[in-house]
N, C-alpha and C positions, 0 to 999 in steps of 0.2 A: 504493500500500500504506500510504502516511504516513497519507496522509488519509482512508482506512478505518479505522485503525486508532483513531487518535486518537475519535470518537467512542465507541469500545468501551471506551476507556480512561478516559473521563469518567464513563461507566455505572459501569463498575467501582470507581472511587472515590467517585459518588453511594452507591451501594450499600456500600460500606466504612464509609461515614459514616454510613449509616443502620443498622446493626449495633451502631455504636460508641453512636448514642445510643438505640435502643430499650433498654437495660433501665433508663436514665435516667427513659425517658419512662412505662413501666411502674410503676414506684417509684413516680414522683409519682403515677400514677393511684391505684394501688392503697391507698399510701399518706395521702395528701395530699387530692385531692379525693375517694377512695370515702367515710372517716370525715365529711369534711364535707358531701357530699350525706346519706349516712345521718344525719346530725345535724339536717339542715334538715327529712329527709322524716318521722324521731322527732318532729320540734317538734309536728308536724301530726294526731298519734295520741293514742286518748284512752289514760289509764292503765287498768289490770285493776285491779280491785279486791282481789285478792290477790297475785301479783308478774305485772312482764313489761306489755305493753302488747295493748293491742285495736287490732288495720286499721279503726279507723273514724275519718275526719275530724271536726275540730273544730280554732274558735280560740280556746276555753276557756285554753290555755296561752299564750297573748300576752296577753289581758283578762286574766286575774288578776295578771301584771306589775304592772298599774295598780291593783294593789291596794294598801291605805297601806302597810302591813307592808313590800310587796318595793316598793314604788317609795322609801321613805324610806331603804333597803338602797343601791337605784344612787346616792341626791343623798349619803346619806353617804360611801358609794365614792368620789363625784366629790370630795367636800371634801378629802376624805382625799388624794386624789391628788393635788387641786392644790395644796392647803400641801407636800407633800413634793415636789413638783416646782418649789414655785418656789425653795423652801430649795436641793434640786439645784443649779436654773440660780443663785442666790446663790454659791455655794461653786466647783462644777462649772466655769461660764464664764469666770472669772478666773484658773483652775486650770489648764487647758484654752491660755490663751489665750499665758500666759509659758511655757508649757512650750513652745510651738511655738518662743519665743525665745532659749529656751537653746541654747547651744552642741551641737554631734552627741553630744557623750560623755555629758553629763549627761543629755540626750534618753530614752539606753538605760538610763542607771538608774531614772530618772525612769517608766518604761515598766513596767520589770522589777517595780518598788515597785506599781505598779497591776498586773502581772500576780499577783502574788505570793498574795493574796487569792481570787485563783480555783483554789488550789491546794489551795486546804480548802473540805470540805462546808459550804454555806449555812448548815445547820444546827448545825451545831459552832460556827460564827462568832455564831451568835444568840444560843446559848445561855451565849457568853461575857458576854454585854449582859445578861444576867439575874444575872451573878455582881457585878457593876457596878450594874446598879440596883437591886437590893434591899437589905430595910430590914439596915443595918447593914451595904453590903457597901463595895464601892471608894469608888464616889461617896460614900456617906455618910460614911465617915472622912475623907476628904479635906476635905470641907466643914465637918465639925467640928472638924479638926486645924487649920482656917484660922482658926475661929468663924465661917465665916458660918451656920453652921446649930446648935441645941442641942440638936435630936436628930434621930432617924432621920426620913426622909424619904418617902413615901408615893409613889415613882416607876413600879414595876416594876405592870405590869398598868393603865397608864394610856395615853388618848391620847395624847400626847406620847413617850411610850416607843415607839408604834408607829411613829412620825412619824419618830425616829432609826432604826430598823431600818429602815424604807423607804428613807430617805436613805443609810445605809449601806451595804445591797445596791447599789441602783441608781448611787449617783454615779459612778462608774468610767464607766459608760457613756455617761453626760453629759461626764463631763473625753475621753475616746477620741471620740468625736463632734467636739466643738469645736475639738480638737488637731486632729483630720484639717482641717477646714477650714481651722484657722488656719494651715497649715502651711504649705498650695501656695498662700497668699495674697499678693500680690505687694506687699513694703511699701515700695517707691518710692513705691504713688501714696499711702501716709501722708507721707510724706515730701513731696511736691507738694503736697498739700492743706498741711502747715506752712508751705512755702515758698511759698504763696500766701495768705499770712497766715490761717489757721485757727488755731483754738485747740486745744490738745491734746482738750477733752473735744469740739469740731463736728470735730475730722478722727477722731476716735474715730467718732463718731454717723454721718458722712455716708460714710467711706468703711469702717470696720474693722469697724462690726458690719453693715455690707450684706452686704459680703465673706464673712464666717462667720455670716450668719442661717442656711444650707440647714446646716447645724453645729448653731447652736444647738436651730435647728427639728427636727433629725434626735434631738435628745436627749434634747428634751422628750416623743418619742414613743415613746424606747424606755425613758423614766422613767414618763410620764404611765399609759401604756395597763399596764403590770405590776402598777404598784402599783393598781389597781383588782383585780385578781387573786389576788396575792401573800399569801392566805388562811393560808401557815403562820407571817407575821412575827408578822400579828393576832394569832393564836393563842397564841404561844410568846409576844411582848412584852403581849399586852393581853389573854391574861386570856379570851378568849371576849367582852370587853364592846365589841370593835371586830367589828363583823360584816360583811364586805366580800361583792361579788360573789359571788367567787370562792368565801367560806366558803357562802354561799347554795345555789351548784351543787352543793359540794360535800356539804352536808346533804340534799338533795334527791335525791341519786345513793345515797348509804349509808345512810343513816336512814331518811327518808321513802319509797325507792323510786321516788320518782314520775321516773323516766328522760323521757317528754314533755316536762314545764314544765321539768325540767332544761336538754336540750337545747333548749327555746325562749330561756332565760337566755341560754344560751352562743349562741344564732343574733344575739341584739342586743347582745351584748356585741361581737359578730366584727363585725356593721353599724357599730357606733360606732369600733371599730377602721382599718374600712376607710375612713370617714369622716374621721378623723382624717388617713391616709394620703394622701388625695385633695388633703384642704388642702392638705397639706405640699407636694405636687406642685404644685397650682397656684401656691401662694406662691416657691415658690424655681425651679419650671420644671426641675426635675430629675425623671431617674425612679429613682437609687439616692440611701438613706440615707446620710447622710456618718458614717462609725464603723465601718460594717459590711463588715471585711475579710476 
């Protein structure tokens, strides 16, 4: 009877477990991959000439990418992204890396202080940066109460202005990134590399940043790939004169109509994404991000 039983009892908890996760599995479909096959099978459809799209094939929407217009649109995105990513890893990875060295207590303040920012709308926080850089606001007193400056400033609606909103959303992400690594990083063998005569910056190089590359690598991608995107910082700090990706899509979807080349945008924005992701794996041999808890 034992041993009858017992196979009945494995079906019956195969079957419990597959219960538990069909509407998981559901979700993601429906979710998840249904909007991104729809998005790939849009890229492939030509536009209607008054709204909505025609079922008829064409790769008019990928050739015109490479049109000057939208291709000077992605190299600008790119620049954009990697000044603000490498200012990120500047700030981010040294940030990141004593925080793992603090004491447990200070750990949780230190933590709480980076959570504390997520507690307000993106946009409430951006729009504080515009009371800061315009002409005659924060910054400009300061600068003139010091003299280094004799009049008002020309900040607000400039590259640069974009370049600290980016920095400013995103770094959090990059310090939580490198603290995860740095964290479970085992620092005897810094200590070994000392005591095998290394110098503080080669046991740095050879052992502490191998140790927290899948870290830092993890942060450049959840810095790198947003701010290519992140079409409301442009907006709000530049004025409309920084035109990213994202703001691209997003003119193409509301304005123009044109929902195809939209959705072709966004099919090679998602390829270069996934690209990115690929590296990351092959370079550190992991298959999760370090940050994403």
């Amino acid at each position: 009877m034992k041993a009858a039983s017992t196979p009945f009892k494995k079906k019956k908890k195969q079957s419990g477990v597959w219960l538990t996760l069909m509407p998981l599995y559901l979700f993601t479909l429906v979710f998840v991959a249904g909007p991104l096959v729809y998005m790939f099978v849009l890229s492939f459809q030509t536009r209607a000439e008054v709204w909505g799209v025609v079922n008829q094939f064409t790769l008019d929407n990928y050739k015109n990418i490479f049109q000057p217009v939208y291709l000077n649109t992605f190299v600008e995105s790119f620049k954009l992204a990697l000044t603000s990513t490498l200012l990120i890893c500047a700030i981010g990875y040294p940030f990141g890396y004593f925080m793992a060295k603090l004491p447990a207590q200070w750990k949780k303040r230190v933590m709480l202080l980076l959570m504390i920012p997520f507690w307000t709308s993106s946009l409430i926080r951006l729009y504080g940066w515009i009371i800061i850089f315009r002409a005659n606001g924060t910054l400009d007193k300061l600068l003139m109460g010091l003299g280094l400056t004799d009049g008002p400033l020309k900040l607000l609606y400039t590259y640069p202005a974009v370049v600290v909103g980016m920095v400013y959303a995103l770094l959090q992400f990059m310090i939580l990134a490198v603290y995860s690594s740095a964290e479970k990083m085992d620092w005897s063998l810094v200590e070994a590399a000392r005591d095998l005569g290394a110098t503080p910056l080669k046991a740095f190089l050879t052992v502490t940043l191998k140790l927290t590359l899948p870290g830092l690598l993890s942060g450049v991608i959840l810095t790198f790939i947003p701010s290519m995107g992140l079409f409301f910082i442009a907006d709000i700090l530049g004025g409309n004169k920084v035109v990213l990706v994202g703001s691209l899509i997003q003119d193409q979807l509301m304005k123009a109509h044109n929902w195809p080349f939209a959705a072709a945008l966004s099919v090679v924005l998602m390829i270069l994404t996934s690209l990115m992701i690929s590296l990351y794996k092959r370079v550190t041999h992991t298959t999760e991000l370090e940050g994403i808890l």
